[in-house]
C-alpha positions as CSV (number, residue, x, y, z in Angstrom):
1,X,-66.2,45.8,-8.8
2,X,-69.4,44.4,-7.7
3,X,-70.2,42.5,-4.4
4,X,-70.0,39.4,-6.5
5,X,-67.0,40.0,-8.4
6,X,-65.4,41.0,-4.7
7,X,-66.8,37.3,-3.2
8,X,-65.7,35.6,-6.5
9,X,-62.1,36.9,-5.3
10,X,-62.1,36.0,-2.0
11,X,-62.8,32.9,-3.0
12,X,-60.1,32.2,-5.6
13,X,-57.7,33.6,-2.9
14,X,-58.6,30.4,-0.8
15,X,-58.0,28.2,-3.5
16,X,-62.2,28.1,-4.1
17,X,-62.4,28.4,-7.7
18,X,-65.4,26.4,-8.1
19,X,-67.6,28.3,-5.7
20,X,-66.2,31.3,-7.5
21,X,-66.8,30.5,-11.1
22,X,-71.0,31.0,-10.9
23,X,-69.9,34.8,-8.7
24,X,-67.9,35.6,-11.4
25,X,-70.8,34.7,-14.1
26,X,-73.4,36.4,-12.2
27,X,-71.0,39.4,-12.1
28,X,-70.6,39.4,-16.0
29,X,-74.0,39.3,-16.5
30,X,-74.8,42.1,-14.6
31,X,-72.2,44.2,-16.3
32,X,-73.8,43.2,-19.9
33,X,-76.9,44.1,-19.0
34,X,-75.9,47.5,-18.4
35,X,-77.0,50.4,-20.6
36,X,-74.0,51.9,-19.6
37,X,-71.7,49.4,-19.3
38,X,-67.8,49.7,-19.2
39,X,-65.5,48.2,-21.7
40,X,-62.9,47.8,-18.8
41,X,-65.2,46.2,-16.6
42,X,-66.4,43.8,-19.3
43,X,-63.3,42.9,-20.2
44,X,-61.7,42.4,-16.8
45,X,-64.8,40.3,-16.0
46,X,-64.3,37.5,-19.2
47,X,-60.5,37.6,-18.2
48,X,-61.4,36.0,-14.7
49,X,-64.2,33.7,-16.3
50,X,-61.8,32.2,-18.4
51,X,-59.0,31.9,-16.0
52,X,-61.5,30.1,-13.6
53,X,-62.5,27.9,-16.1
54,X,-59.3,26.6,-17.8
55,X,-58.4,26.3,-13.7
56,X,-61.0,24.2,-13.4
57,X,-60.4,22.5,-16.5
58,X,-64.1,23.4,-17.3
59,X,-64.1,25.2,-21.2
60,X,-67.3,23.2,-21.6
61,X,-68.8,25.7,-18.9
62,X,-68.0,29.0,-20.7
63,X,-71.3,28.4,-22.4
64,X,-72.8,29.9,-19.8
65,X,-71.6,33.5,-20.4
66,X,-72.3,33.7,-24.1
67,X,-76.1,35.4,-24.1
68,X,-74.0,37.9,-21.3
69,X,-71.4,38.2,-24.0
70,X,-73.6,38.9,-27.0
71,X,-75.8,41.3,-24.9
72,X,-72.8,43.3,-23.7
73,X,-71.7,43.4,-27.2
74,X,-75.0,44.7,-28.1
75,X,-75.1,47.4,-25.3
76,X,-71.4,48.6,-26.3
77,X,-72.6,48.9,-29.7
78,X,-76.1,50.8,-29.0
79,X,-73.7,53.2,-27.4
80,X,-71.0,53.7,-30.3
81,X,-68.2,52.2,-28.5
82,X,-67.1,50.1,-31.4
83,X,-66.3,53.2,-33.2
84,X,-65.3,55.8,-30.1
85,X,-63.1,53.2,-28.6
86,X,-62.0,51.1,-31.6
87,X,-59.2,49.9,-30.2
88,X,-60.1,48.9,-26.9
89,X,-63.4,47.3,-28.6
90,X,-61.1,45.7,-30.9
91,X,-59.1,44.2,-27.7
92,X,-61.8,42.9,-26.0
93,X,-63.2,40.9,-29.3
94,X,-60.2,39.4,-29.1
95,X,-60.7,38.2,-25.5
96,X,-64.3,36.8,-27.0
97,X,-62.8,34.8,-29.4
98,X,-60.3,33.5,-27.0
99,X,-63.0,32.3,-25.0
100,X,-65.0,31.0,-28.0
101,X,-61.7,29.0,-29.1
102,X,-61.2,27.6,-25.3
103,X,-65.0,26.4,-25.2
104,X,-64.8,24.0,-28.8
105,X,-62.3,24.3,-31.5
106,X,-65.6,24.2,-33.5
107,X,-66.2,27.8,-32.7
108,X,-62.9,28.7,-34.8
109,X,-65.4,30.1,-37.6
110,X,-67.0,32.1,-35.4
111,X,-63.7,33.1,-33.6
112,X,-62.5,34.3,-36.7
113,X,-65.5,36.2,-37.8
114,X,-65.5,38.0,-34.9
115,X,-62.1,39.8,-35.5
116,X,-62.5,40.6,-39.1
């Protein structure tokens, strides 16, 4: 966990989520921008952004992770992880598309796309 991802914490323990949600962002898009970034990490990271966010009754905000999203994707691709971890990879396009889904039901295309 990074410092941010530790603050982002502390704050939703005292019932901070909005002061939170733009750790828990910064957190994300410091994971995607890894070359070596972790699945896990990734993953555990776009849980708490979308648990903040529907908390906050803020889907309109989870715009703000999608260039981390498609750049993590990228990174975990570069690296063959799609392949040598199919099934977790496969997992965490399905947290993606639950995020794209909470966002705009407009993105159900794209949602969809993404698992096939």
């Amino acid at each position: 966990a990074t410092s941010d991802e530790d603050l982002a914490g502390a704050y939703q323990r005292r019932g901070r989520l909005e002061d939170a949600k733009p750790l828990v962002l910064q957190a994300l898009r410091v994971e995607c921008s890894k070359d070596i970034i972790k699945l896990a990490s990734m993953a555990r990271l776009l849980d708490s952004v979308l648990e903040l966010h529907e908390a906050t009754s803020d889907n309109a905000g989870l715009a703000a992770c999608q260039d981390a999203i498609n750049e993590g994707l990228g990174n975990l691709q570069k690296r063959g992880i799609h392949t040598s971890e199919a099934v977790s990879y496969a997992a965490l396009l399905q947290k993606i598309a639950k995020i794209l889904l909470a966002h705009d039901e407009l993105n159900r295309a794209g949602a969809v796309d993404l698992l096939e």
